[in-house]
C-alpha positions in Angstrom: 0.0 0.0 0.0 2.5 2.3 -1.0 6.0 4.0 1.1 4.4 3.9 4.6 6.0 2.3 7.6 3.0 1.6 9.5 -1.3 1.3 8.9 -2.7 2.3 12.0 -6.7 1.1 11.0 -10.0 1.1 12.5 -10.3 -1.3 15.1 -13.4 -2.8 14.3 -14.0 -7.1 14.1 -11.7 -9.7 14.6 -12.0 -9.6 10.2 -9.1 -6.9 10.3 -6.2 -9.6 9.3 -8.5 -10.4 6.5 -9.4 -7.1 5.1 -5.5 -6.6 5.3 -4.2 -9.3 3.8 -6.7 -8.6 0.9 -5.0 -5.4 0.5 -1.6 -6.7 0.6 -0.7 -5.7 4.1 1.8 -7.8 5.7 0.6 -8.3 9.6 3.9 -6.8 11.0 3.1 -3.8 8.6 -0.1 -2.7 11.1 -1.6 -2.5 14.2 -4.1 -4.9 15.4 -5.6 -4.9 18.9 -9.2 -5.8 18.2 -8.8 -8.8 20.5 -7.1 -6.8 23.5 -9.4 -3.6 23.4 -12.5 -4.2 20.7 -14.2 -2.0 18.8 -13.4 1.2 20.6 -15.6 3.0 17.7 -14.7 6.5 16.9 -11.5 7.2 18.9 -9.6 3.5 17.5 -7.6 5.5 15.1 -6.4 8.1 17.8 -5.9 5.8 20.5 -3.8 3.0 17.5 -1.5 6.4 16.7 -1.0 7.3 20.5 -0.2 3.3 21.2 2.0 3.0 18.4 4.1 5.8 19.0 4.3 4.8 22.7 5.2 1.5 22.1 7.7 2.8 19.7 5.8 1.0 16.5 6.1 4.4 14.7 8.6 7.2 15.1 9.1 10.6 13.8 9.8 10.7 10.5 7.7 7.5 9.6 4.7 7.8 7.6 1.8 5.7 8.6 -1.8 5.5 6.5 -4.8 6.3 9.0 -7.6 4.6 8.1 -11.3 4.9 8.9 -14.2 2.8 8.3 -17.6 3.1 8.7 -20.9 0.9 7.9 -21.5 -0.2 4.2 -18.4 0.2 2.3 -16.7 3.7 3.6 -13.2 4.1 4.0 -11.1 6.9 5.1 -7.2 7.1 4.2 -4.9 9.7 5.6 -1.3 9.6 4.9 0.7 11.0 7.8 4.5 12.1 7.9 5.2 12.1 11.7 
């Protein structure tokens, strides 16, 4: 999915390795932590980019894809240069 170090996605279902791998997404290439914290709704993006960089996952200077989804087939991409 292009030059990013990191996808930082919405948390949503336990199907987030599968809708990754279907868009060529290597599982050390993004966060997954469905199965420690759930569906954490609207704030799972913020709360993936504050883990990650606490956990050292990202750094400055990485870019990371954000990514939003929402009911029916909505997704939200936001390329981020930390």
């Amino acid at each position: 999915m292009g030059d990013v170090e990191y996808n930082i996605p919405h948390q949503a279902s336990r199907a987030l390795p599968l809708v990754m791998e279907k868009l060529g997404v290597a599982e050390n290439q993004y966060l997954n932590l469905v199965t420690d914290y759930g569906n954490m709704v609207s704030v799972s993006v913020p709360f993936g980019l504050a883990y990650s960089l606490d956990h050292g996952l990202v750094k400055e200077g990485d870019t990371v894809y954000l990514m939003g989804t929402a009911a029916g087939m909505t997704v939200n991409m936001l390329a981020l240069k930390l």
